[in-house]
N, C-alpha and C positions, 0 to 999 in steps of 0.2 A: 949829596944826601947826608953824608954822614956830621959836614957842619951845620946842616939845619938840623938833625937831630939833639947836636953839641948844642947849640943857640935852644934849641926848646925847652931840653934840661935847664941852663941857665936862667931859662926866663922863666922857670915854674921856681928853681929857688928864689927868683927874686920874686914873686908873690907873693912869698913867706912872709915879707915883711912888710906887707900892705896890713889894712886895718882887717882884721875875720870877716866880718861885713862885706867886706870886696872881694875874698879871694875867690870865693866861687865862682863869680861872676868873671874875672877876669883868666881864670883857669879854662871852663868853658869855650870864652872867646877865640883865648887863644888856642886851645885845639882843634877848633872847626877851621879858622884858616890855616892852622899847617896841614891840613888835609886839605881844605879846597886847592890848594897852592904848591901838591907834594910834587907834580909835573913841570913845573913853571924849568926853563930852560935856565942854564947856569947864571948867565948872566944876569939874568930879571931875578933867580933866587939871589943873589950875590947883593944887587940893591934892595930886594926885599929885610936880608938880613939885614942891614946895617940901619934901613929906617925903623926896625921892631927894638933895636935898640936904642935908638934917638928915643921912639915913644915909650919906651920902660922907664926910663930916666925921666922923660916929662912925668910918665904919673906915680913913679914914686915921688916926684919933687910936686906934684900936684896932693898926694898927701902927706910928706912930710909932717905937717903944723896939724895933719887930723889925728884923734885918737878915736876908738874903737867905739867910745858914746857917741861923740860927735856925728858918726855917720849912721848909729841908731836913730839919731834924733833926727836927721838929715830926712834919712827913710821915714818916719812919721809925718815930718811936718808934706812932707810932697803927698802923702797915702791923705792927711787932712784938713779940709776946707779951712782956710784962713778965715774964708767969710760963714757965716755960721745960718746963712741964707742959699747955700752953694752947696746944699747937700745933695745933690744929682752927681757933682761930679767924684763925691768921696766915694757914693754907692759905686762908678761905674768903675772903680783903680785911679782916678785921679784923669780921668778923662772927657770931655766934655760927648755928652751922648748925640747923636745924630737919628735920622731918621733912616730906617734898611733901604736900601740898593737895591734890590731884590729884584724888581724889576728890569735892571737893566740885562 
C-alpha cells in the first residue's frame, strides 16, 4: 500500500507538467483507479505500478511538442463542425444524435 501511495504522489507531480488543459482530466482518472484498484493483491498491484509508469511517460511524451493553446484549440475544433451543414452534431457535444432506446 504504502508504494502505491508513493507512485500516486509521483504521478500527480508529474501532471504538473502536462498542458492546464489536461491536468484535470488526468488528475481525475487517475484517482478513481487507485481507488477502484486499492484491494488488488500485491502481485497484480506490483505490475499494476510499473505499467502506470510506462503510460506517464507515453503521455507526457505524447504531449511533449503540445503547448497549452494547442490543446485549447484541439478542444474547439472537436466541440466544432468542420462541416458547416453538421450542425446536429455540434448542438449534441460533438456527438452524432440517435433516436431513444426507451423502449427497450
Amino acid at each position: 500500500m504504502a508504494q502505491s501511495l508513493s507512485l500516486y504522489r509521483r504521478l500527480r507531480r508529474r501532471v504538473r507538467r502536462l498542458p492546464a488543459g489536461t491536468q484535470a482530466y488526468y488528475v481525475e482518472w487517475m484517482r478513481q483507479h487507485f481507488i477502484a484498484h486499492r484491494d488488488e493483491p500485491e502481485e497484480r498491484a506490483a505490475m499494476m505500478r510499473e505499467r502506470a509508469l510506462s503510460d506517464a511517460l507515453w503521455i507526457e511524451k505524447k504531449f511533449a511538442a503540445v503547448s497549452d493553446a494547442d490543446v485549447v484549440r484541439l478542444g474547439r475544433s472537436l466541440r466544432e463542425p468542420a462541416d458547416p451543414e453538421d450542425k446536429g452534431r455540434a448542438a449534441s457535444g460533438g456527438l452524432a444524435r440517435f433516436p431513444s432506446t426507451s423502449h427497450w
